[in-house]
N, C-alpha and C positions, 0 to 999 in steps of 0.2 A: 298612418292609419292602422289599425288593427282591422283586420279582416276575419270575418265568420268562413269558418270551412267545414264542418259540420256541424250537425244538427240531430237530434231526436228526444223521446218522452212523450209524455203525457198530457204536460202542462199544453194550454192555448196559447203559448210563445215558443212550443217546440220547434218551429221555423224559425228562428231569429233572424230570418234574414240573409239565408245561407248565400255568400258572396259579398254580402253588403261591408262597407267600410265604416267605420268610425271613430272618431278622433281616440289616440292614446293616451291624451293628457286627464280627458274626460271618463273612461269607462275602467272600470275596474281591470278586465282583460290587459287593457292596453298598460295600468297601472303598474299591475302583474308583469309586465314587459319591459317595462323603462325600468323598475326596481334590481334587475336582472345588468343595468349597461353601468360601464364606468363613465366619472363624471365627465371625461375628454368628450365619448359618444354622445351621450346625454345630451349636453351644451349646443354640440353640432346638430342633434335631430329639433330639439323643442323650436317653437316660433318663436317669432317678435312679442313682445309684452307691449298690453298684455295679450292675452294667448286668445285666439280668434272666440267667437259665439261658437261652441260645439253642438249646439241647438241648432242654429240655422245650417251648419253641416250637415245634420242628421237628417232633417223634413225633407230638406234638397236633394235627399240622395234617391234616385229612383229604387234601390233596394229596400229602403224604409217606405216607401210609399207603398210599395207590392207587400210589403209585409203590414204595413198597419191598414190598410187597405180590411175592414169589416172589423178590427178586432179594435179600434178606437177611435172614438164620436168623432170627435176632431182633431186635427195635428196643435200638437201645443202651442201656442204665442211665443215666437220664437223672443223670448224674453232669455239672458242667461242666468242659468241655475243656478241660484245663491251659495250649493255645495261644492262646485266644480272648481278646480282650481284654476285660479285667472293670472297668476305670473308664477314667474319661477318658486321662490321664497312658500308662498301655496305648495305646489308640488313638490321641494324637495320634502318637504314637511310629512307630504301624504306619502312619497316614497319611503322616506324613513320609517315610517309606522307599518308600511308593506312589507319589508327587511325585518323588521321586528317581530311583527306575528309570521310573516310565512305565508300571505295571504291578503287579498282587497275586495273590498266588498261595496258593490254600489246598490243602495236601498232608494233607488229611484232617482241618483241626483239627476244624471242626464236626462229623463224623460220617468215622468210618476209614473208610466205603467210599465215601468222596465226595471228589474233588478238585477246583481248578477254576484257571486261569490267567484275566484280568481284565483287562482296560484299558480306560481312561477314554474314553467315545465325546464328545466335548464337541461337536461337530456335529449331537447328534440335538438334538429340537425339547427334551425335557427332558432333565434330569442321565440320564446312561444310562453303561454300560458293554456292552463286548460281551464274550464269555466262550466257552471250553473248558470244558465235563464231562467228565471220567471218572472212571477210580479212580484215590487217590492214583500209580499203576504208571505209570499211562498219562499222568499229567499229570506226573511223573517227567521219564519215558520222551521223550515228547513236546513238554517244554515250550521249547524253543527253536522248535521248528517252529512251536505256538502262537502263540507274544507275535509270530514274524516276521509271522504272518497277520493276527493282530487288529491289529496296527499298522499294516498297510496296511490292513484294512479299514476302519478307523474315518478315513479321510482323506476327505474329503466329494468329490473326483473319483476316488475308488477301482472300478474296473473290475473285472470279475471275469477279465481278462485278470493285471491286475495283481496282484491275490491268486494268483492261479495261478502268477504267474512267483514272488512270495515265498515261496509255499509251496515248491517247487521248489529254489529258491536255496539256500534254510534247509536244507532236505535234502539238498543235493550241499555244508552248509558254506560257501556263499559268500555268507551275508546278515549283514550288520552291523545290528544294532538300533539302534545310532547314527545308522544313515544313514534317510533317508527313501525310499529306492526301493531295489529289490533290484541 
């Protein structure tokens, strides 16, 4: 499971759940994380195929319950998400394409009022990522501004000068993702 360990913003999802778990194969975070392990680890961590409902994981979990708890009508029909990868051959595919950009992005597949932009922290002490919450709109909306900040963030002499100027940059359009400094 990926685990939320902090939280803050603006957004009505700025609590995501802080503590809450949720599957890695399913969430972008978690995406962002297995992208990160070689194929020996990988094989050893994933489930049985195909890979459990991550839907019925999620309602079940009393941290999502405390979290969506006012903020949505009702808990989804734990039906699985037609996006979410359901065997191996699915994910390494989406892993691939994580490895590729630098970056994963979930625009609602695990739950519609949930989205999340991702990338790989490989400087923390374990496999980690760092991440955007919001609603699918706002990770939409927002997701250049995002990936330019977590990608400075996650650089282990990252300043919060330096977040600031990428956040910035990204927003007046003069940050390349390619590049390593705003």
């Amino acid at each position: 499971d990926v685990v939320f360990a902090a939280a803050g913003g603006g957004s009505p999802l700025a609590s995501v759940g802080v503590g809450m778990g949720a599957s890695l194969v399913a969430t972008a975070a978690g995406q962002a994380i297995l992208a990160q392990l070689d194929d020996r680890t990988l094989e050893r961590l994933l489930p049985a195929e195909p890979f459990p409902n991550p839907l019925v994981e999620l309602v079940e979990n009393p941290g999502y319950r405390a979290f969506a708890s006012g903020r949505f009508a009702s808990a989804p029909a734990p039906a699985a998400p037609p996006s979410v990868p359901h065997d191996r051959a699915a994910l390494l595919a989406r892993l691939e394409t994580v490895r590729e950009q630098g970056f994963a992005v979930d625009g609602g597949d695990l739950h519609p009022g949930i989205g999340c932009v991702a990338v790989p922290w490989p400087g923390a002490k374990d496999h980690a990522a760092l991440t955007c919450v919001g609603t699918p709109a706002e990770v939409t909306a927002a997701g250049a501004l995002a990936r330019a900040v977590l990608e400075v963030a996650v650089a282990p002499t990252a300043t919060r000068e330096d977040i600031v100027a990428a956040a910035a940059a990204a927003a007046a359009g003069h940050y390349s993702l390619a590049s390593s400094s705003p």
